[in-house]
Structure formats: structure tokens, C-alpha cells
Backbone bond lengths (Angstrom), bond angles and torsions (degrees), N, CA, C in turn:
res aa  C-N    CA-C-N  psi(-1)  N-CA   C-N-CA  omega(-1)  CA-C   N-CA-C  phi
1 X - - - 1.451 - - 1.532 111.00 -
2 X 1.071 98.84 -39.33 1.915 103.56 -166.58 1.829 91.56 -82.14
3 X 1.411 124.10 -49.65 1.615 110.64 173.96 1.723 127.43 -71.81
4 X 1.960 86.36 0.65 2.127 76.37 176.52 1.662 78.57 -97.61
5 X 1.469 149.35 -37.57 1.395 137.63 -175.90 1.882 110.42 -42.71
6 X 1.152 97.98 -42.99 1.606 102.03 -167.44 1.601 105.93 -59.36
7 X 1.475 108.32 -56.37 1.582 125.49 168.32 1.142 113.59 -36.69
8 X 1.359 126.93 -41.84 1.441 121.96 -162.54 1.757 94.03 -95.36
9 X 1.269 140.22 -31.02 1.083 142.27 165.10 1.486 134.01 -63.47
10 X 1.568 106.58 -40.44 1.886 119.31 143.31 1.555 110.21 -57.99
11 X 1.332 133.21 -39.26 1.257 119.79 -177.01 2.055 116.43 -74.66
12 X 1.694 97.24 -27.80 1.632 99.55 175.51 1.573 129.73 -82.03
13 X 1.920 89.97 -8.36 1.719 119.92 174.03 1.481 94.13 -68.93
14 X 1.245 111.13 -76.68 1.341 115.14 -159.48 1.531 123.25 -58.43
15 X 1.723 105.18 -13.20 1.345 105.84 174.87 1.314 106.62 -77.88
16 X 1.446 118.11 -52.58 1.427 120.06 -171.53 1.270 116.69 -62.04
17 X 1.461 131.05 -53.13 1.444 133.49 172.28 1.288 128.99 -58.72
18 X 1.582 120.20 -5.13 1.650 130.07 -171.90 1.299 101.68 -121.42
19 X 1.497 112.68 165.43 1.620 128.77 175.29 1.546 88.18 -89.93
20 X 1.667 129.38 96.55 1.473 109.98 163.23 1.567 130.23 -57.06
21 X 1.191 101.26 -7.57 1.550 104.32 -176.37 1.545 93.42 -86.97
22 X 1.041 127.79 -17.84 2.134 109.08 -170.46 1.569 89.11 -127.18
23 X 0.939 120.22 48.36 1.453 107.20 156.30 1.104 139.97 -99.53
24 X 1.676 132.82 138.50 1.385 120.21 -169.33 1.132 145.73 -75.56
25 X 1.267 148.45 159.32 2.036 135.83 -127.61 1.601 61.36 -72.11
26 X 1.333 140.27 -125.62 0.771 147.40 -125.65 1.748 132.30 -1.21
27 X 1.525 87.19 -66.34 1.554 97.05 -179.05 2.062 106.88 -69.13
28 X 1.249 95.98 -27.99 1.919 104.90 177.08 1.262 93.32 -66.20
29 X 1.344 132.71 -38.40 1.681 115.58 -168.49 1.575 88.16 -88.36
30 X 1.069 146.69 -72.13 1.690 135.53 173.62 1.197 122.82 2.42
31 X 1.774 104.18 -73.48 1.839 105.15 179.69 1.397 102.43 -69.00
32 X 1.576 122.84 -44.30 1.864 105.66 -176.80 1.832 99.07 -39.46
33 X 1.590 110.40 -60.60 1.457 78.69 -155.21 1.642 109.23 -84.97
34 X 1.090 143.24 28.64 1.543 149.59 -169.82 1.515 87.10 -101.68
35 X 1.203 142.21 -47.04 1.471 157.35 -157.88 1.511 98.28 -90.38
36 X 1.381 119.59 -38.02 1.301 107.66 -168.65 2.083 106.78 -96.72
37 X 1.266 96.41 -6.40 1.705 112.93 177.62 1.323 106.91 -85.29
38 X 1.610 108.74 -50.81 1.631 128.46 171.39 1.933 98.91 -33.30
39 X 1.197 109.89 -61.77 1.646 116.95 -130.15 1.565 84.89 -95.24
40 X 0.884 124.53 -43.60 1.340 132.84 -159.60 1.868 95.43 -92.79
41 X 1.228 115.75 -28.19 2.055 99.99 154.27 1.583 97.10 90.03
42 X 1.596 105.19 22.71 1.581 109.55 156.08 1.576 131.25 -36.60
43 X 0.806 110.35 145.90 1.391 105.20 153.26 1.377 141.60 -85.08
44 X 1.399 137.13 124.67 1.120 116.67 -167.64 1.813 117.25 -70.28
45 X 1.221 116.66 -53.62 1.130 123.12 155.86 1.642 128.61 -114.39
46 X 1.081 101.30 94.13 1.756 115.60 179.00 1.388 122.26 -68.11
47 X 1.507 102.27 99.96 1.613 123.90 179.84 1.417 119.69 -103.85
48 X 1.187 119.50 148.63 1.411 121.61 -176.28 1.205 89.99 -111.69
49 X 1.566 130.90 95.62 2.043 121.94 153.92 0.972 125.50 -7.61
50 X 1.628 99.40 -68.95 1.577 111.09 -172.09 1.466 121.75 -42.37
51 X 1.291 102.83 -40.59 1.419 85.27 -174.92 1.598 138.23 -88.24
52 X 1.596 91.05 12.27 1.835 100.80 154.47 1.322 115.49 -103.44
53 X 1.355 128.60 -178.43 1.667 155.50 -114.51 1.836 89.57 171.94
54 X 1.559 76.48 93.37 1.243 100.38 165.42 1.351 118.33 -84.93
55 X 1.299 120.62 -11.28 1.562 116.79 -172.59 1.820 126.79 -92.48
């Protein structure tokens, strides 16, 4: 929860602080996929519990 919050807050940084129209492939391929992780309810890092030993 707290690393999909950050994502969605780097993605509303980068809108507001940049010219989205002149930005470079890089950062344009970034927000495409931050927007497409955002919307679609990705995970940022996808863990399976189970398979640690908590004890």
C-alpha cells in the first residue's frame, strides 16, 4: 500500500513539474507504464508470504 502510494505520487510529480508534451522516450515510456500499473491495480512488488518462515 505505502509503495503503490509513492507510485501514484512520482507519477503526479512528474506530471506537474515536466513539459509532458517534450519529454524524453524514456521518462514517456515511465509514466505510460506507471499509468498503466496505476489503473490496472499492479503490484509494485509481488510477493508470495507463504513462502517465508516467520519463526
Amino acid at each position: 500500500m505505502i509503495l503503490k502510494r509513492r507510485e501514484i505520487i512520482l507519477y503526479n510529480a512528474i506530471h506537474r513539474g515536466y513539459d509532458i508534451n517534450n519529454l524524453d522516450e524514456w521518462c514517456t515510456k515511465y509514466l505510460d507504464d506507471r499509468r498503466r500499473k496505476i489503473e490496472d491495480r499492479i503490484s509494485v512488488i509481488d510477493l508470495d508470504w507463504t513462502e517465508f518462515k516467520l519463526s
